[in-house]
DRENPABA-456658 format. One record per residue: residue in three letters; y, z, x of N, C-alpha, C in turn; residue number from 1. Coordinates in steps of 0.05 Angstrom, whole numbers. Atoms other than C-alpha are relative to their C-alpha. Layout:
r,nc2,nc3,nc1,cac2,cac3,cac1,cc2,cc3,cc1,k
ALA,Y,Z,X,Y,Z,X,Y,Z,X,NUM
...
***
This chain:
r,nc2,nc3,nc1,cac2,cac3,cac1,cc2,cc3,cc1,k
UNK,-3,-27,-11,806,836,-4327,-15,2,26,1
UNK,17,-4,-18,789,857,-4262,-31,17,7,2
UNK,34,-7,1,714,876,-4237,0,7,25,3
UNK,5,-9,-18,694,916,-4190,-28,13,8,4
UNK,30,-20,2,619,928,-4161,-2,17,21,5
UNK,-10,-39,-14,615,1009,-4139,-27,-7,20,6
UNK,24,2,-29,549,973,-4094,10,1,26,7
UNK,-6,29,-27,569,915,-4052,27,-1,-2,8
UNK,-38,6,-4,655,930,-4066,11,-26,-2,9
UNK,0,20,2,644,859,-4086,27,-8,-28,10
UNK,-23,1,27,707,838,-4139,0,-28,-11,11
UNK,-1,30,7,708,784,-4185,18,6,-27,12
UNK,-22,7,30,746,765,-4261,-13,5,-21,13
UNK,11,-4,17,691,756,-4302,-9,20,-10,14
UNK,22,-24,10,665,805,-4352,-32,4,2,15
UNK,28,5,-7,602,806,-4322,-20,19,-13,16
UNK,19,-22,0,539,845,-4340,-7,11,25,17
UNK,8,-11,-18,513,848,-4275,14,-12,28,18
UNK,-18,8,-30,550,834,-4198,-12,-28,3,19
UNK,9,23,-6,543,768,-4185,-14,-8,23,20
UNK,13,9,-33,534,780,-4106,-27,16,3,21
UNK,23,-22,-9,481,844,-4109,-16,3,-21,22
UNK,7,-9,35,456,841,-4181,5,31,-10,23
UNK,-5,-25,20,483,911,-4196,15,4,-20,24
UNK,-11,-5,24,498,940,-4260,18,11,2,25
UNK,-16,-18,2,543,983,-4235,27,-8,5,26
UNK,-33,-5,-8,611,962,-4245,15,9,-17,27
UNK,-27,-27,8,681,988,-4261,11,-36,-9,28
UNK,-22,19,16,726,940,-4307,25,24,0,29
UNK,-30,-12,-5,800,963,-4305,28,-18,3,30
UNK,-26,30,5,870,923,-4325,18,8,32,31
UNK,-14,-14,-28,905,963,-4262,-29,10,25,32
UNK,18,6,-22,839,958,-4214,9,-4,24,33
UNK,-11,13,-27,878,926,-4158,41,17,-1,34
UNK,-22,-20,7,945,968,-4180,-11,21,18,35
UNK,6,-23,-12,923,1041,-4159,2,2,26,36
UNK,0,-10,-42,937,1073,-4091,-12,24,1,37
UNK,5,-34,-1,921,1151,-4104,-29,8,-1,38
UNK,29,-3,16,850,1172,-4103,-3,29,7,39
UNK,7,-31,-13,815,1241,-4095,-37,-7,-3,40
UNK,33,-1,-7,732,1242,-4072,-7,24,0,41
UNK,16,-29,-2,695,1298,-4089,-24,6,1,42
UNK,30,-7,-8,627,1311,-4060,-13,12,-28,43
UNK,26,-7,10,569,1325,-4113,-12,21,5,44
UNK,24,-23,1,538,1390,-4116,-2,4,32,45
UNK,-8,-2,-24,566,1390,-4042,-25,16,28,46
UNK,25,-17,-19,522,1453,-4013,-29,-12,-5,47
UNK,31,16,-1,467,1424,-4049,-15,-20,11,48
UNK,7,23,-4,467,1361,-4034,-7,-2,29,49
UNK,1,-4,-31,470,1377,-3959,-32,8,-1,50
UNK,26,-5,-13,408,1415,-3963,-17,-15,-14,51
UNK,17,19,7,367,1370,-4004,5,-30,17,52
UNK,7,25,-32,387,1314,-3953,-10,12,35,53
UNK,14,-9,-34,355,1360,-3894,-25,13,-14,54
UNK,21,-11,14,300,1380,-3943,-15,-16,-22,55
UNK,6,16,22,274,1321,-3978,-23,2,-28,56
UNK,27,-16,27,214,1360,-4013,10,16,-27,57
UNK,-18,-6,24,275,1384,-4053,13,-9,-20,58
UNK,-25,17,16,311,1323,-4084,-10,7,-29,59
UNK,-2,-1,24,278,1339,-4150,0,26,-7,60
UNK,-3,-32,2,281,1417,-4144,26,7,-13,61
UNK,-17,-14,4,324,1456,-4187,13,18,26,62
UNK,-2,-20,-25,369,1484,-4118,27,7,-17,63
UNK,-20,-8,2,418,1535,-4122,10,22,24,64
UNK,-7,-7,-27,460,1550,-4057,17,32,-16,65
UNK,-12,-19,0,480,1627,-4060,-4,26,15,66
UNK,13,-23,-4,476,1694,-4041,-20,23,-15,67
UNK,14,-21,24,419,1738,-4068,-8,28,-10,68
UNK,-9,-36,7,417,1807,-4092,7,5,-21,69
UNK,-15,0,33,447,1841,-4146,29,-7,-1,70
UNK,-31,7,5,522,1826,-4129,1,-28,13,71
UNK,-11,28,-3,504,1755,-4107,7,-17,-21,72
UNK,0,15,15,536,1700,-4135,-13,-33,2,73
UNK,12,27,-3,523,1619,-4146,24,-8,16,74
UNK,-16,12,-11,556,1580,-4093,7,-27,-11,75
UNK,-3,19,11,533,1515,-4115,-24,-7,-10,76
UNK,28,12,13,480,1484,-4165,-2,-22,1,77
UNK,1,22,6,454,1424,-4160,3,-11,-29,78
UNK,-6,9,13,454,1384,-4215,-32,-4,-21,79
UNK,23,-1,8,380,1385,-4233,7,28,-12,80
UNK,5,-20,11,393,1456,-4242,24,11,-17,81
UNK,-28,-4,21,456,1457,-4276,-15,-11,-38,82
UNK,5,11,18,420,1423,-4339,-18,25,-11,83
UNK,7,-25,8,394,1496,-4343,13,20,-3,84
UNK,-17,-13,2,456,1527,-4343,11,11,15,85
UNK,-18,-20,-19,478,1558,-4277,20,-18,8,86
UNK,-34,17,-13,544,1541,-4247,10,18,15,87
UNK,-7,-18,-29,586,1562,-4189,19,19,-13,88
UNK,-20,-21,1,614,1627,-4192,-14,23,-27,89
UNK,12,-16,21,562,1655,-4245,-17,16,23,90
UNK,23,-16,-5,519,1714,-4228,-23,-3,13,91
UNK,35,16,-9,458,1702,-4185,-12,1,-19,92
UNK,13,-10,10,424,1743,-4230,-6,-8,-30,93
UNK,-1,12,22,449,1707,-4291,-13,-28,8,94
UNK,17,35,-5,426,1634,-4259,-27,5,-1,95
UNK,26,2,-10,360,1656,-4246,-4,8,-31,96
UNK,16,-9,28,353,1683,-4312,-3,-25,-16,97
UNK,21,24,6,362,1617,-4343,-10,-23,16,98
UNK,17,21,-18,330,1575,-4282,-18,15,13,99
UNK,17,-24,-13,276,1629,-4259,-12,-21,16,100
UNK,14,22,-18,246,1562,-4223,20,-9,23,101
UNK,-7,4,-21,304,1552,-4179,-4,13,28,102
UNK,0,-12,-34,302,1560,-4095,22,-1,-1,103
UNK,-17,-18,-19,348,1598,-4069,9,7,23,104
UNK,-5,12,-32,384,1578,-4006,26,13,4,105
UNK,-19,-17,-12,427,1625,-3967,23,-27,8,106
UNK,-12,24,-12,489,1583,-3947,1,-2,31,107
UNK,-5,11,-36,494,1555,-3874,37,-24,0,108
UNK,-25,12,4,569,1542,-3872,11,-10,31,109
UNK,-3,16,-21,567,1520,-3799,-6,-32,-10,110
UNK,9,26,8,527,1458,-3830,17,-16,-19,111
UNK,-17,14,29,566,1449,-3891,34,-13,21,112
UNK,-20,7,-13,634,1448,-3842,-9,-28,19,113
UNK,11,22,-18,588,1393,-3799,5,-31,-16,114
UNK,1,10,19,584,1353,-3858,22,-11,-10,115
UNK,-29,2,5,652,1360,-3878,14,-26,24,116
UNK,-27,22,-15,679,1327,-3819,-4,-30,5,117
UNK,17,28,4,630,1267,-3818,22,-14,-24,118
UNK,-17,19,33,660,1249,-3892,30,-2,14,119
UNK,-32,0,-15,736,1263,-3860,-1,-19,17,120
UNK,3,17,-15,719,1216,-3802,7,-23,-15,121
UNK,-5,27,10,703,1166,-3848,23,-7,-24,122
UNK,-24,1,22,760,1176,-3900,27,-13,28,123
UNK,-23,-3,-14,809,1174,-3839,3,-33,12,124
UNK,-3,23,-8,788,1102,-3819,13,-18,-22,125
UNK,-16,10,33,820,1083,-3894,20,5,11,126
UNK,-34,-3,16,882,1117,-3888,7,30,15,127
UNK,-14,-23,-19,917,1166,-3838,3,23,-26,128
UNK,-8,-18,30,936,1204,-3909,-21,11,-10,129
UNK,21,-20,14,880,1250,-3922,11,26,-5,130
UNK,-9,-21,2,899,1310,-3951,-26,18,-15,131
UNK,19,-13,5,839,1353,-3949,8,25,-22,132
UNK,-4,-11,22,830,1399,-4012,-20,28,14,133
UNK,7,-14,7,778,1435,-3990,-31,-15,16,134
UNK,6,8,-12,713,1419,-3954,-11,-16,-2,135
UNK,15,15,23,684,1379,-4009,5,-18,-9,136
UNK,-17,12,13,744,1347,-4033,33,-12,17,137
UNK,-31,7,-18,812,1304,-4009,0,-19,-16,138
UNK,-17,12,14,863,1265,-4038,6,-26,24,139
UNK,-6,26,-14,876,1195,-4001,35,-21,-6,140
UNK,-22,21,6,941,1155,-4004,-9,-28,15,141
UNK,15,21,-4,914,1085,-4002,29,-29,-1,142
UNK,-27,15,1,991,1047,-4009,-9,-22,24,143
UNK,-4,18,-27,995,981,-3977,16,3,27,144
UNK,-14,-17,-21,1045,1010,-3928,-16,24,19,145
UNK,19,-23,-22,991,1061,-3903,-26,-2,-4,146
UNK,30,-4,-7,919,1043,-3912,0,-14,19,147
UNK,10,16,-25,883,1013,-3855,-6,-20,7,148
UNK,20,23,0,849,962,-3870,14,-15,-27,149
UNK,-18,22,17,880,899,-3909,-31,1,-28,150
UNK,19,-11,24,839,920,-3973,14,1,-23,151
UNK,-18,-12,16,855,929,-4045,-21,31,-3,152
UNK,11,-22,-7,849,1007,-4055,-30,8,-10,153
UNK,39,-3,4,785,1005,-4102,-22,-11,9,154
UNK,24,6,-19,747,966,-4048,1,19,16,155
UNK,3,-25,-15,762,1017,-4005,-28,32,-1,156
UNK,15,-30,9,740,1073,-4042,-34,-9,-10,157
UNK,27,0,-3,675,1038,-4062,-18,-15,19,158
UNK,13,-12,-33,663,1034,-3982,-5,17,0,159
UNK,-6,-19,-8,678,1092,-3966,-18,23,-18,160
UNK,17,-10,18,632,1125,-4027,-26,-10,14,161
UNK,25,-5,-17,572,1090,-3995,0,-3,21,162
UNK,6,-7,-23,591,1098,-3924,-12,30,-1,163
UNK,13,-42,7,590,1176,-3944,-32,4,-10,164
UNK,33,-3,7,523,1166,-3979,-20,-5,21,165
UNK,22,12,-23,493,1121,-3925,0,27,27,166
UNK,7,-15,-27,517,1159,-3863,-3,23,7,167
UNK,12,-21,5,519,1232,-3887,-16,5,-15,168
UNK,22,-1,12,472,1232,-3933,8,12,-24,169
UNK,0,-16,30,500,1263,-3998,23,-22,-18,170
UNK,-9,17,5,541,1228,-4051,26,18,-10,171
UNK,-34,-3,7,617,1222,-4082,6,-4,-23,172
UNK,-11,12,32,653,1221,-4144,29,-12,7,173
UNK,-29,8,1,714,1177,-4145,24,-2,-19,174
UNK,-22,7,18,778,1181,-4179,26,-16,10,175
UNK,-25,15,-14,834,1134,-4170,21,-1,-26,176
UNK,-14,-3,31,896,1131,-4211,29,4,20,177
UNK,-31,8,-19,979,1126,-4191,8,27,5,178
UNK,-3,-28,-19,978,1211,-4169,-11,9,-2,179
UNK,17,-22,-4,946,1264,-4155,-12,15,-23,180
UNK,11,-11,30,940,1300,-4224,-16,-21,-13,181
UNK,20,15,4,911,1249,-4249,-28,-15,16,182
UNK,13,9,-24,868,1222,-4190,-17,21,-3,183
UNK,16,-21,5,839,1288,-4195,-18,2,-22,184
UNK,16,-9,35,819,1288,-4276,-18,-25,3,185
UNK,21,15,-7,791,1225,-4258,-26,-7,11,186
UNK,27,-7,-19,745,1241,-4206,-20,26,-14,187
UNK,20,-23,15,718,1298,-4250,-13,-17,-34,188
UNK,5,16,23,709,1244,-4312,-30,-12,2,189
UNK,21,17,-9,646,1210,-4282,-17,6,18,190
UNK,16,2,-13,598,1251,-4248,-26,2,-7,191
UNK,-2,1,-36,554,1252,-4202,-4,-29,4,192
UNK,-5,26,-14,556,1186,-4165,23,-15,-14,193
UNK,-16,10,30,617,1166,-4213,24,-19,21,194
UNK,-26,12,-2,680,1123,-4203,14,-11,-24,195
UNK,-12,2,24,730,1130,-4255,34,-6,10,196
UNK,-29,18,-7,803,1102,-4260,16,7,-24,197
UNK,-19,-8,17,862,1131,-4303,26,-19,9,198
UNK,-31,19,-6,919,1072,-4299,37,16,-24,199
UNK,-38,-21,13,994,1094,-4320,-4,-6,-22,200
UNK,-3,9,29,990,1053,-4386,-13,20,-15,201
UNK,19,-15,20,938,1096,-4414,-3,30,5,202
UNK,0,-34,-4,954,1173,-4384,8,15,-22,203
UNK,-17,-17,22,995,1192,-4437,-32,6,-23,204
UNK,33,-2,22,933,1176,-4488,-26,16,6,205
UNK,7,-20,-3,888,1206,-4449,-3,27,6,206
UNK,-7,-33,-1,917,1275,-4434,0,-4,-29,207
UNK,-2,-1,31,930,1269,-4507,-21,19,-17,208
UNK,20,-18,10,864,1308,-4533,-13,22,18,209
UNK,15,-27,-23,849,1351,-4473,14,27,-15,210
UNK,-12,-26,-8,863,1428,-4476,18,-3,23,211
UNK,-23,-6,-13,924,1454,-4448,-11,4,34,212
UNK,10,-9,-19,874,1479,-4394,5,-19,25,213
UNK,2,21,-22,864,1416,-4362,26,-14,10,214
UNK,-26,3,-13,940,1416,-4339,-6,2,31,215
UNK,-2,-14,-26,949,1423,-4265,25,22,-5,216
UNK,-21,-24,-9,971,1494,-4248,-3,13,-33,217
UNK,4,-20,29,961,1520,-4325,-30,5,10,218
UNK,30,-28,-15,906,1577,-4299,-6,4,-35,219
UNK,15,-11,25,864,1616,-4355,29,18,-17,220
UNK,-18,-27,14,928,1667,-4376,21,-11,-14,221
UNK,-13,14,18,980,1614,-4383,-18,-29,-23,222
UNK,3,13,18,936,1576,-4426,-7,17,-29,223
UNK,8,-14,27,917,1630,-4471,31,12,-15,224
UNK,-28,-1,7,995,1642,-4477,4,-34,-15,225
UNK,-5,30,20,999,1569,-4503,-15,4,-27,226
UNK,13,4,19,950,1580,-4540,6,17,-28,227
UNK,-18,-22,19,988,1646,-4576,16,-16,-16,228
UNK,-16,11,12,1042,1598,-4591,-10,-33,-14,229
UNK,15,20,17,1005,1548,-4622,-6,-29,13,230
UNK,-4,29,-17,1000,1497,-4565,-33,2,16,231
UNK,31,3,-7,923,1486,-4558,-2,-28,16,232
UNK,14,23,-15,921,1406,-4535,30,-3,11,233
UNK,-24,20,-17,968,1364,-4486,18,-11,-14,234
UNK,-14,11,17,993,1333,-4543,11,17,-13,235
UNK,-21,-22,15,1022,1396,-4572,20,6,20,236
UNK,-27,-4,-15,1064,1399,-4510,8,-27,9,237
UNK,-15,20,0,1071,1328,-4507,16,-5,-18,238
UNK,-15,3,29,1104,1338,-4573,31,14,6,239
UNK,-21,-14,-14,1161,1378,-4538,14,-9,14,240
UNK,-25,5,-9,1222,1365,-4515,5,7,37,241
UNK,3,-19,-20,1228,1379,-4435,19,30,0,242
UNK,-20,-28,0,1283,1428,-4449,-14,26,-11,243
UNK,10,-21,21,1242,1467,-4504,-28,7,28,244
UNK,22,-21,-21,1189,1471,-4441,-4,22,21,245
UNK,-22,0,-15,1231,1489,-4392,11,36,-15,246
UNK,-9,-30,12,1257,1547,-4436,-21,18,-10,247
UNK,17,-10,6,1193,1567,-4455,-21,19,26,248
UNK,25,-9,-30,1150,1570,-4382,24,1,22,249
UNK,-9,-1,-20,1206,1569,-4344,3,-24,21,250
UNK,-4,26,-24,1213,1527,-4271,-34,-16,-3,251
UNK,25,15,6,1135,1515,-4283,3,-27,-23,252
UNK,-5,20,28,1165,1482,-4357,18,-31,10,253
UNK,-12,20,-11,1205,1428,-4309,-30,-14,5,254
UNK,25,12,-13,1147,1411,-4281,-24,-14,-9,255
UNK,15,2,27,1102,1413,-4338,5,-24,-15,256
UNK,-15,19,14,1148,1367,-4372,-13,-32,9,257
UNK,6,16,-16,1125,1315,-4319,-31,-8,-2,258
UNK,27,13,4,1054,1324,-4322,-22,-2,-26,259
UNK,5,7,29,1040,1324,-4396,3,-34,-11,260
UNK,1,33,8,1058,1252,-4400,-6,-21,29,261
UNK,12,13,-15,1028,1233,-4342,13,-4,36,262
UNK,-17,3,-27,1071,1242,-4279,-4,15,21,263
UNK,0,-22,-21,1066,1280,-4216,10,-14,35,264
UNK,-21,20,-26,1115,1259,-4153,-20,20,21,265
UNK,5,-13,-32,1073,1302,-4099,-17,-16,12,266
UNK,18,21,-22,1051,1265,-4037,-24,11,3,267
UNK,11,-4,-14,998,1264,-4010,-3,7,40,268
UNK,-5,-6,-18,996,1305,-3945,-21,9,21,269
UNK,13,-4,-23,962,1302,-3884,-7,33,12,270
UNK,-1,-38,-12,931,1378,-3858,9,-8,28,271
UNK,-20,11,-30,958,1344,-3783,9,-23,0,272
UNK,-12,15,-13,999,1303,-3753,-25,-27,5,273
UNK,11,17,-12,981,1234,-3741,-3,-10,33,274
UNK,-11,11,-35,962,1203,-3669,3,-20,-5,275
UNK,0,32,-5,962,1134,-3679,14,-7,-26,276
UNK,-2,14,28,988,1085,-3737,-5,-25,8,277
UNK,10,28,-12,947,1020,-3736,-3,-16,-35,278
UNK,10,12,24,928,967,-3796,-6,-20,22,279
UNK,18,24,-15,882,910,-3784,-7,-22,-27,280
UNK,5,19,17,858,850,-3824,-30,-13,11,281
UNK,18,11,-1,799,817,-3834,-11,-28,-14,282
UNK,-1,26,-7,790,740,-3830,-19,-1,-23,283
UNK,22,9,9,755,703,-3884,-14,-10,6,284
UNK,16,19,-18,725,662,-3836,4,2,25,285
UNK,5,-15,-26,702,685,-3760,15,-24,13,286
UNK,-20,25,-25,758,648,-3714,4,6,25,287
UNK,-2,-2,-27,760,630,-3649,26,-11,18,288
UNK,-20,9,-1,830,595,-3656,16,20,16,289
UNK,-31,-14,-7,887,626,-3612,18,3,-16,290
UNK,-22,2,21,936,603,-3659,-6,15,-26,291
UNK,12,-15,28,902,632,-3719,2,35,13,292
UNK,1,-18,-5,896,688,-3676,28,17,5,293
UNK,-35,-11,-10,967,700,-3656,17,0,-23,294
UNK,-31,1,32,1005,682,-3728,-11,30,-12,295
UNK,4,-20,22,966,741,-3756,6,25,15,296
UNK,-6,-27,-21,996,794,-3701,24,9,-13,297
UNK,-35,-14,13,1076,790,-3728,-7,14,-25,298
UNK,3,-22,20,1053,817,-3802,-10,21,10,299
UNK,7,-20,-2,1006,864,-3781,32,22,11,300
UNK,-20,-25,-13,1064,898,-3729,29,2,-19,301
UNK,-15,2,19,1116,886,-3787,-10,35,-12,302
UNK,10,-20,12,1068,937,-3826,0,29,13,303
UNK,2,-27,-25,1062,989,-3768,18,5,8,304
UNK,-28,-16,-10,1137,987,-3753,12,11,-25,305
UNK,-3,-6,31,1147,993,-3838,-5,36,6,306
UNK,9,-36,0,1105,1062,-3824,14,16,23,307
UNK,-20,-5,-22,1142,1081,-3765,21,18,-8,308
UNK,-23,-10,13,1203,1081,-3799,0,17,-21,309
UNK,8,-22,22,1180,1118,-3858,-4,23,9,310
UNK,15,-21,-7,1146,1173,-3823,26,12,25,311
UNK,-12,-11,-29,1205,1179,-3761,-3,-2,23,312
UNK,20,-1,-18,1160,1159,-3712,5,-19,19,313
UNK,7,21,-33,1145,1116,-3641,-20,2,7,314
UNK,30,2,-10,1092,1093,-3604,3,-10,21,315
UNK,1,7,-32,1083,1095,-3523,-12,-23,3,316
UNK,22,24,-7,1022,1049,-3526,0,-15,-25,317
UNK,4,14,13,1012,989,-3561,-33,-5,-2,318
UNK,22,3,8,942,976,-3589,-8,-17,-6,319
UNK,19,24,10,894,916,-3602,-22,9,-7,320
UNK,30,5,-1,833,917,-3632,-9,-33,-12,321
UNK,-2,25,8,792,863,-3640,-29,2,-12,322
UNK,29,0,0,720,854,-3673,-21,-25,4,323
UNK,0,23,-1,681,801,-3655,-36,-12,-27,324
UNK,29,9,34,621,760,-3701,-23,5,5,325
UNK,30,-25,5,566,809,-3673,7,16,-2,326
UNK,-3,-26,7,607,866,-3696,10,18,23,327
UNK,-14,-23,-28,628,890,-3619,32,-8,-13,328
UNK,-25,-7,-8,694,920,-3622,3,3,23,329
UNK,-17,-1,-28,741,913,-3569,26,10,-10,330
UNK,-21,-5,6,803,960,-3559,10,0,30,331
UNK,-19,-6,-35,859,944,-3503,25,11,-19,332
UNK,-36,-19,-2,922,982,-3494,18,-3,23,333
UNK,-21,-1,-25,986,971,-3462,14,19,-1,334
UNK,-15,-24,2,1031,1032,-3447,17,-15,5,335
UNK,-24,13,-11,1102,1009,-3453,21,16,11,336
UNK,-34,-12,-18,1171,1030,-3409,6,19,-16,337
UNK,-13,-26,12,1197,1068,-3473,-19,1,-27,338
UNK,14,-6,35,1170,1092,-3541,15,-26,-16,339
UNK,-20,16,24,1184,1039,-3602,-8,1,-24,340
UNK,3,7,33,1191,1022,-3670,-2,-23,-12,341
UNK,-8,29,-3,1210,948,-3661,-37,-13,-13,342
UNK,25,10,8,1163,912,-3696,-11,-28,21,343
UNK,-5,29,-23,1183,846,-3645,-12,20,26,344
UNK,7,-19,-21,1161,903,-3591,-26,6,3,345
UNK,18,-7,-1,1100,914,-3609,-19,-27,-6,346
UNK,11,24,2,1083,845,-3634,-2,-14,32,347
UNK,2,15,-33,1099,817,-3553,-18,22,8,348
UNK,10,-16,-23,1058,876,-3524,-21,-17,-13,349
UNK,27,7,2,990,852,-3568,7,-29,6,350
UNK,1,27,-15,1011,781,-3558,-18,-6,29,351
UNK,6,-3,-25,995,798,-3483,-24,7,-5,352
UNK,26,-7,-9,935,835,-3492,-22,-19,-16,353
UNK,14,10,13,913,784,-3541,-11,-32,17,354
UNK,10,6,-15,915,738,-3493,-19,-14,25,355
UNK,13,-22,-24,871,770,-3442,-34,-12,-9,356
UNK,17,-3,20,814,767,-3497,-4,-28,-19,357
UNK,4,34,10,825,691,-3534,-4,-8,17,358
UNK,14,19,-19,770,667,-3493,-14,-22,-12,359
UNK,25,25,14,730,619,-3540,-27,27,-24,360
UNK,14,-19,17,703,680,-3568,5,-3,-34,361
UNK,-16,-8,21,708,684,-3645,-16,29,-15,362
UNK,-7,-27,7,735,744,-3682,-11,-5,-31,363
UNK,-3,-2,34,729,769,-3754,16,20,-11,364
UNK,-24,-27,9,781,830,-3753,11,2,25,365
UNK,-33,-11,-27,843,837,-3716,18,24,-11,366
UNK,-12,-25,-4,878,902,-3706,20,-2,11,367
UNK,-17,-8,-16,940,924,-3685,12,33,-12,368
UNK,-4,-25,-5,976,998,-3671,13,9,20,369
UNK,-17,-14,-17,1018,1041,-3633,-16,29,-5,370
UNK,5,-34,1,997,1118,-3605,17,9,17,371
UNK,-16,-21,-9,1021,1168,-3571,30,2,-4,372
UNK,-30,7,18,1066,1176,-3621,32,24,10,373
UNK,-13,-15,-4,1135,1211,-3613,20,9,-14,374
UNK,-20,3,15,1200,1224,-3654,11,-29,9,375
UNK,-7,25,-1,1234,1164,-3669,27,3,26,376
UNK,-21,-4,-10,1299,1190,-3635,-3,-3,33,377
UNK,11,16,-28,1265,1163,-3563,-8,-19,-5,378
UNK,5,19,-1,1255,1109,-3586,9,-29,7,379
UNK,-8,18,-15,1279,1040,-3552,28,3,1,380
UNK,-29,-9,-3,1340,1060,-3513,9,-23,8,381
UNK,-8,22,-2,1395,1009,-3505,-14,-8,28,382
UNK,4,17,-12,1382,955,-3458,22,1,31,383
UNK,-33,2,-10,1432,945,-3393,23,-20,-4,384
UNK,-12,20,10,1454,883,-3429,8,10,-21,385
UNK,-12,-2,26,1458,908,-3495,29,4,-8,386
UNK,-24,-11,13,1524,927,-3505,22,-17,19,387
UNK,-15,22,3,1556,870,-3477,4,-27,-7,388
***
């Protein structure tokens, strides 16, 4: 079975106790580990965590981010002070009653939005496909066709968990799993610092004993309606027919139907437009070869004209990056005659700028990409030869 350590993103076979490369205990076993594309990250005690990383005299302080008064409520509790009972969206007045020792921190939502975009930054170097939730939270499409980086997706995500720790300073819960509904229940399975993994084989089983609650989109009213009709767990409406759900909830009961046994077709969607579409690879061994350097250009632009086509898209400039084995990145760009899609089009432009650059130097990650993107429908107009 596969192994995965949530340190060092180090992967190996064996059932290990502890990582073989970092000695940590902390790994993830999983038969679909290298399967999964879908994940969702959700910040930790989010407000909190922010101000106990600009307040270190706090990390063991019961904090609770809110407004105070008599009609304030709890924004967010840490997690020290949750083990006392407050939670977001209770009563100030009730938190304090059972944490009378918590501080009390007005929110600063310029900072928290500062914060936010740091983590986005670094989600966006994964995977053009962020589909922010919220300022705390986003959904990733990690598909070999659209991440960034020649990765499988749970190395990704346990980067990207301690890039967020290292470079903003607060931590992540991960869920990964083949959609969004699930990707989601996942990431709430294992916190704080968690990474949990719901594979297809096993959704059905585990919705199986949840409350109806923990449906997506079944709110507090339609579950206490289930609950009228005698449908308390997942498995009482996995016991149903889609028709009988369907006639019961209506267009929600189509839908329903779907995510009771584990399904959910919604993409993941970007809050903008992409500029660029690039993927890159990274060398097991730092080369200084030309030839090594040049065979690995046609897949990459294969992959980048793949997304292209998917998405509708072109790209004015062609893109190289390159990194070399002290870590400098180098990016050249050629602007070409017309927009393309051509994967042979974009493979001859980095050819050229590659080069420019195979001086004796060696690399350890090669890049390629197209920007200034456009509709596809400008994209490489006939030739004056072509058409005879």
């Amino acid at each position: 079975m596969p192994g995965l350590c949530r340190d060092c993103a180090d992967l190996f076979s064996d059932p290990l106790p502890r990582c073989p490369h970092c000695g940590s205990e902390r790994l993830l076993f999983h038969p679909e580990l290298l399967d999964l594309t879908i994940a969702h990250l959700d910040c930790d005690a989010f407000y909190a965590s922010v101000e106990k990383r600009d307040n270190p005299g706090l990390a063991d302080r019961p904090v609770i981010v809110g407004h105070a008064g008599g009609r304030g409520v709890v924004t967010t509790a840490c997690y020290v002070a949750r083990r006392f009972g407050p939670r977001s969206a209770m009563p100030m007045y009730k938190a304090l009653e059972l944490c009378p020792q918590a501080v009390v921190i007005e929110p600063d939502m310029a900072k928290y939005r500062r914060a936010s975009a740091s983590i986005h930054a670094l989600l966006a170097k994964a995977t053009p496909l962020v589909e922010p939730v919220s300022l705390d939270e986003a959904y990733l499409d990690l598909s070999p066709g659209v991440r960034l980086v020649d990765r499988p997706s749970a190395v990704l995500l346990a980067r990207l968990a301690r890039a967020v720790e290292r470079e903003v300073g607060v931590t992540v819960s991960v869920g990964l799993s083949c959609n969004k509904f699930l990707a989601k229940l996942a990431s709430d399975r294992d916190k704080p610092r968690g990474f949990a993994i719901i594979g297809r084989a096993e959704a059905t089983a585990i919705l199986a004993p949840l409350p109806v609650g923990a449906i997506h989109g079944v709110g507090a009213a339609t579950a206490r309606r289930m609950e009228e009709m005698g449908l308390s767990t997942v498995a009482d409406l996995q016991a149903l027919p889609a028709a009988a759900l369907e006639a019961r909830f209506g267009r929600f009961g189509r839908q329903l139907a779907g995510l009771v046994q584990g399904e959910d077709p919604r993409p993941v969607v970007p809050d903008r437009p992409a500029k660029s579409v690039s993927v890159e690879t990274t060398f097991g061994r730092d080369t200084a070869d030309p030839a090594v350097l040049a065979r690995a250009l046609p897949p990459l632009a294969a992959r980048v004209a793949a997304r292209l086509a998917r998405d509708g898209l072109a790209g004015r400039t062609v893109v190289l990056k390159l990194k070399t084995s002290r870590f400098q990145v180098l990016t050249r760009r050629q602007r070409l005659a017309d927009p393309t899609r051509r994967a042979e089009v974009i493979t001859q432009a980095a050819l050229r700028l590659l080069a420019r650059e195979a001086d004796g130097r060696a690399f350890r990650l090669l890049g390629v990409g197209v920007a200034d993107l456009c509709d596809a429908a400008a994209a490489d107009p006939p030739g004056l030869f072509d058409s005879l």
